[in-house]
N, C-alpha and C positions, 0 to 999 in steps of 0.2 A: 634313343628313339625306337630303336627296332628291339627292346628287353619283349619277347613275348610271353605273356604268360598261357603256359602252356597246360593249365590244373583246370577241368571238367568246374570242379567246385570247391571255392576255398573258404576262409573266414577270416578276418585278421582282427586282432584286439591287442593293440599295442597298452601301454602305461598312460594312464590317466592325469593331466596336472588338476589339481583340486581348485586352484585360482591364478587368475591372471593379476598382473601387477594392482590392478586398477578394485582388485578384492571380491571381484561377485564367483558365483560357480561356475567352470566351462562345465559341458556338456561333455559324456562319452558316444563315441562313435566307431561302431562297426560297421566290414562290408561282408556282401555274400555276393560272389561270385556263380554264375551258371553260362551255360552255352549261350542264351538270347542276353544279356546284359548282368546289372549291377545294382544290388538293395543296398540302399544307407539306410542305416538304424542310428536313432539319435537316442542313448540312454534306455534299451532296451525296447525302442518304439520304434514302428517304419515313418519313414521322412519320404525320402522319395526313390525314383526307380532308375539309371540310366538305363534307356533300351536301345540296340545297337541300330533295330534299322523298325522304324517304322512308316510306313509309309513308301518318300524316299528320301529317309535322311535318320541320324540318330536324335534322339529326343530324352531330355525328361519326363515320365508319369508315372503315376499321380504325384504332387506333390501336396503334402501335409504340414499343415502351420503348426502354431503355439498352442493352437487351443484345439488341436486336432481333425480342425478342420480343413478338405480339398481344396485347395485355393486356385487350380488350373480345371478349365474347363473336359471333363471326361468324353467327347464324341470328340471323333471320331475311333478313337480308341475304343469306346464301348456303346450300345446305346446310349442313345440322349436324354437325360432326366427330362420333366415339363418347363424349367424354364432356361434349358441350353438349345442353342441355336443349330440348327444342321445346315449349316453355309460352311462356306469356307475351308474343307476338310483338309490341307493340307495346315490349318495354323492349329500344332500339335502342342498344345501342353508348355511345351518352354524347348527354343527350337533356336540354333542360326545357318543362315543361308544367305540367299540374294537374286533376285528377280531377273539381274539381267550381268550374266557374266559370259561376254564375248557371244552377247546375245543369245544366250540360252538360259531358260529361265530355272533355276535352282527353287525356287519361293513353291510355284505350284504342282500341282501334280499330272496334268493334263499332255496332252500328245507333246512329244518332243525334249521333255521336261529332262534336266538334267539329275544327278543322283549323289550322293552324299555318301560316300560309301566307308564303314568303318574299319581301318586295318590292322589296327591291335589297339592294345593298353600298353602305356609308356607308364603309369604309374600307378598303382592303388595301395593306398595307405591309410590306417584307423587313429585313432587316439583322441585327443582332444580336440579333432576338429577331421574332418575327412579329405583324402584327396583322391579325384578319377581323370588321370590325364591319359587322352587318346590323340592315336595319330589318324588324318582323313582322305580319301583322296574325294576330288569334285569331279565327279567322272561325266564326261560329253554322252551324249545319248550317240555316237558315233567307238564309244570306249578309251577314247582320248583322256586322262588325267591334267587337266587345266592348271589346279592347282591342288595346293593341300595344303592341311590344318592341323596345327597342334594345339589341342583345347586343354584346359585345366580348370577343372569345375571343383572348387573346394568349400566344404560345407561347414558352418558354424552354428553354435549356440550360444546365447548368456544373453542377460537382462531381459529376460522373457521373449525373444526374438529368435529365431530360425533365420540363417540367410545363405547365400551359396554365390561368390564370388566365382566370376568367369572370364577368363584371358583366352583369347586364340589369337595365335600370329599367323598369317595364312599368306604363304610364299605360290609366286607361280612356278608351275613347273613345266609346263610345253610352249617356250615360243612366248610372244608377247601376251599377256592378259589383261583386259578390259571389265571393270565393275563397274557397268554404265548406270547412269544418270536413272534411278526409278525409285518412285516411291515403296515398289514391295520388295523391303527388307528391314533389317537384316537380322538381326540380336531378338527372338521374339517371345512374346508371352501372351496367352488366349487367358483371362481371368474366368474363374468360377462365375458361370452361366447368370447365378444371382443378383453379381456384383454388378451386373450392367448398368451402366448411365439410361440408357434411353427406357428401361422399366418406370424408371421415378420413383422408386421405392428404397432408398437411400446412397444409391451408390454415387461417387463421386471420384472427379479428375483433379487433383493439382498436381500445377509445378512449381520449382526454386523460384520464379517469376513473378506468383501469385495467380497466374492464368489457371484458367478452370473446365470441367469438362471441354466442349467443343474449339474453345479457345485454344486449348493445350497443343492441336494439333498443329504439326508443322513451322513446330515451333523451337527454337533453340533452348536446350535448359540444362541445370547440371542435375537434378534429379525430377521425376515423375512419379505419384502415387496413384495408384488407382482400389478406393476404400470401397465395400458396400458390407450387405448383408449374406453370409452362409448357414444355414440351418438358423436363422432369429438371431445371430451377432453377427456384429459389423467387424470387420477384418480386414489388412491392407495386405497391398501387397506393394514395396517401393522399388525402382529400378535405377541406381546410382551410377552417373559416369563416370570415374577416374580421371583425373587434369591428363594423363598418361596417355589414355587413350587416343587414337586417332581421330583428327578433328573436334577434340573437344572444346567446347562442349556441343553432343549433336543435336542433330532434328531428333524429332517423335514422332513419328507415325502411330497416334494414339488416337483409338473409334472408341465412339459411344457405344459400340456394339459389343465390346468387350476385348477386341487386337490392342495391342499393348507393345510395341516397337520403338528400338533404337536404332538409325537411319543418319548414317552423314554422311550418304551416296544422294539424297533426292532431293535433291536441289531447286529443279527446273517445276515440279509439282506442289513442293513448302514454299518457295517464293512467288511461285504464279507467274513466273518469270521467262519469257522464249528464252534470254539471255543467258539464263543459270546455267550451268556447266556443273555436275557435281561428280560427274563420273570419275574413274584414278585407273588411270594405265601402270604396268606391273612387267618389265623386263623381266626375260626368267631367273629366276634368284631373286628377285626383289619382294620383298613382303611391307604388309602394314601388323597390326596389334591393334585390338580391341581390349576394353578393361570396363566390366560393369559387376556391382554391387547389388543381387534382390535380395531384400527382405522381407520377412514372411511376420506379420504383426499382428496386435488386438486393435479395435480401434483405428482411426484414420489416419491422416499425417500428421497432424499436430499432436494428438493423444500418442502416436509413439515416435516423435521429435524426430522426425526423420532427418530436417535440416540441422540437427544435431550430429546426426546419425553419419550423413554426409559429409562432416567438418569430421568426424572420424578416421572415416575412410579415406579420404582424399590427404590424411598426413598419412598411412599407411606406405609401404612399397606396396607391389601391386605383385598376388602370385601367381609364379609361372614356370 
């Protein structure tokens, strides 16, 4: 956990396998290393960016689908095209946190707010599939280290699909720790400005359920797609839970406004419930694991079978 890589600016281009068992092409994959984060290149083309601290926390952007289109919303990271929203500025691109840990909120960015802070690379590696695992502290706005995260964000290609698999097991480390009961969290994704449901101009919500836009919220399911249109094509973007996972299968904290959330802390808000309890206490040393599958696609869920996609993943081990 503590290998630091200690190089300004690296490259890595390991060996390429030509095909997986199953016979289609894998994808090659390189990283570039700099001071502020980490470029994946898929096949000679940028995919996406990990950045160590934007805001206050590390994040994905941009990222770049199949057909080379942004498929995460660009503001706050940059101006805002005409039809992305300037709300919400800390829901960055593709992001996890949590609203209320030991009641301090990690999710926003406003007074008091806690911090996300990144403390090295534990792994970067190229070839047929990329991997960027970072260690994190959750630093209290007092400087307290609550807990910490080892993430592992591993990036794929084949059968026309872009997708980037994400595990973080997140142990406390001072003292007792509390991920209370809120619906802002946690695993998150802001969709391409476009793609919005409430425009009405194609975009769309399902889940493994059937449930659809407004319905989908707050709802238990093993995966979520959220399809619309980016530059004149419709494009998905799917979020897979892993049976592995904690609490699976969870909530959605999924807006027609284009937030896009995996949530099996918010209980008390998904069931409408005084009664719901969703919070999870954390002795120190004690951890949970999260395990989610996005996909980056043509077309909507059915056109790229994502419930296929899911019966996939879900025989997979999970990487970590």
């Amino acid at each position: 956990m503590r290998r630091l890589l200690a190089v300004a600016s690296l490259l890595f281009v390991l060996p390429v396998v030509s095909a997986n068992a199953a016979g289609f092409s894998l994808a090659k994959f390189t990283l570039e290393k700099d001071d502020q984060g980490v470029t994946v290149n898929c096949d000679g083309e940028f995919f996406t960016r990990y950045i160590e601290k934007s805001g206050v926390k590390p994040i994905l952007w941009p990222i770049v689908g199949p057909t080379g289109k942004e498929m995460t919303r660009g503001y706050p990271m940059r101006e805002a095209t005409p039809k992305e929203k300037k709300d919400h500025v800390h829901q960055r691109s593709f992001w996890f946190d949590h609203g209320d840990v030991n009641g301090i909120s990690f999710w926003h960015e406003n007074d008091d707010h806690g911090t996300i802070v990144h403390r090295e690379y534990v792994k970067l590696d190229g070839g047929d599939q990329a991997v960027i695992q970072t260690c994190n502290d959750w630093v209290a706005p007092n400087g307290e280290v609550l807990c910490q995260d080892v993430r592992t964000m591993t990036f794929g290609a084949a059968r026309g699909l872009r997708w980037i698999d994400f595990h973080a097991k997140v142990t406390a480390m001072s003292g007792e720790v509390v991920f209370g009961d809120t619906k802002e969290g946690s695993f998150g994704v802001r969709v391409a400005g476009s793609m919005r449901v409430e425009l009405e101009d194609g975009g769309r919500i399902v889940n493994s359920e059937g449930q659809t836009d407004k319905d989908a919220w707050g709802k238990r399911a093993s995966w979520v797609d959220y399809s619309g249109p980016v530059d004149g094509e419709i494009v998905g973007l799917a979020i897979l839970n892993h049976p592995t996972s904690f609490r699976y299968p969870t909530y959605w904290h999924v807006r027609t406004y284009g937030l896009f959330a995996a949530n099996p802390f918010g209980w008390h808000d998904f069931l409408r419930s005084s009664e719901a309890d969703g919070s999870l206490t954390l002795s120190k040393g004690e951890s949970f694991e999260v395990a989610y599958r996005v996909i980056l696609h043509k077309g909507d869920a059915e056109q790229a079978n994502i419930a296929e996609e899911f019966n996939r993943y879900a025989a997979e081990p999970v990487a970590k």
